[in-house]
C-alpha positions in Angstrom: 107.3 82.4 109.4 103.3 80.7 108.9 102.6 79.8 105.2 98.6 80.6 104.9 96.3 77.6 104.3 93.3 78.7 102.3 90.0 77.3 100.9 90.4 76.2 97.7 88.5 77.6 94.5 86.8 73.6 93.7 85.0 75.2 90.3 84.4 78.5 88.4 81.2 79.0 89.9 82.2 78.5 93.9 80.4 81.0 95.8 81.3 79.1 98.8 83.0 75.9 100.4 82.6 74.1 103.8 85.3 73.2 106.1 84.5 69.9 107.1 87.0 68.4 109.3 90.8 69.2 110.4 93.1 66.3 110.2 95.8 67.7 112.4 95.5 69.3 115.4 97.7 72.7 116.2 101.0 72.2 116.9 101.1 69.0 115.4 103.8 68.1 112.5 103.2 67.6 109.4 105.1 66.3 105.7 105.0 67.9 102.5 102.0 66.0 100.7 100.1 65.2 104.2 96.2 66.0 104.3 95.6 68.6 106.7 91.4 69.1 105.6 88.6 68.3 104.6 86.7 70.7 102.5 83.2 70.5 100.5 81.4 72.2 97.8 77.9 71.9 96.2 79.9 69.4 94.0 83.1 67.6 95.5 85.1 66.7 98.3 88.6 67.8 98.3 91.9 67.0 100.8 94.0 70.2 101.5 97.5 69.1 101.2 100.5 70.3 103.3 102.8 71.9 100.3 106.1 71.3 102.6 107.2 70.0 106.0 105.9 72.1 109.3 104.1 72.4 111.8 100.2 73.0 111.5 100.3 76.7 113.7 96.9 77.4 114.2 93.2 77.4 112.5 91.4 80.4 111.4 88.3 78.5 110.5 86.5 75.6 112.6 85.0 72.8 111.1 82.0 72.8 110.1 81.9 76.6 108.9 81.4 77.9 105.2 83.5 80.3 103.8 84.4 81.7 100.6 87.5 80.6 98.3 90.7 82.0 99.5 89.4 82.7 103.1 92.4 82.1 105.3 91.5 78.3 107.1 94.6 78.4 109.3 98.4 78.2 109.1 101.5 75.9 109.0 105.3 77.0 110.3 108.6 75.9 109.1 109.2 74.4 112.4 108.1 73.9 116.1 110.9 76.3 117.2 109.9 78.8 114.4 106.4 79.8 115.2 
């Protein structure tokens, strides 16, 4: 099953965050705790942390595009064999 990777919400007043780098590639492997992004607001910089081990399945969003909070940035599997 692919867990959903989402933008965070980086303030109460996000209208908007940019994507601004993968660190992973798809189909790469990843641990629980791993940076996975880059995002960006008006305000801050942000990693988006892998919440357990998987394999980074595929990317909804590139980098470089803007995109509200909760918009689906990509997704990670359980395993290589399980996507």
């Amino acid at each position: 099953m692919v867990q959903a990777i989402r933008m965070p919400m980086m303030g109460n007043t996000m209208e908007s965050g940019l994507l601004a780098e993968w660190r992973v590639a798809a189909g790469e492997d990843v641990e629980a705790d791993d940076v996975v992004a880059v995002v960006e607001s008006e305000k801050a910089a942000a990693d988006v942390v892998a919440d357990r081990d998987g394999v980074l399945a595929r990317f909804d969003v590139g980098a470089g595009e803007e995109v509200p909070p909760g918009t689906l940035l990509g997704g990670r599997g359980g395993t290589a064999n399980g996507l």
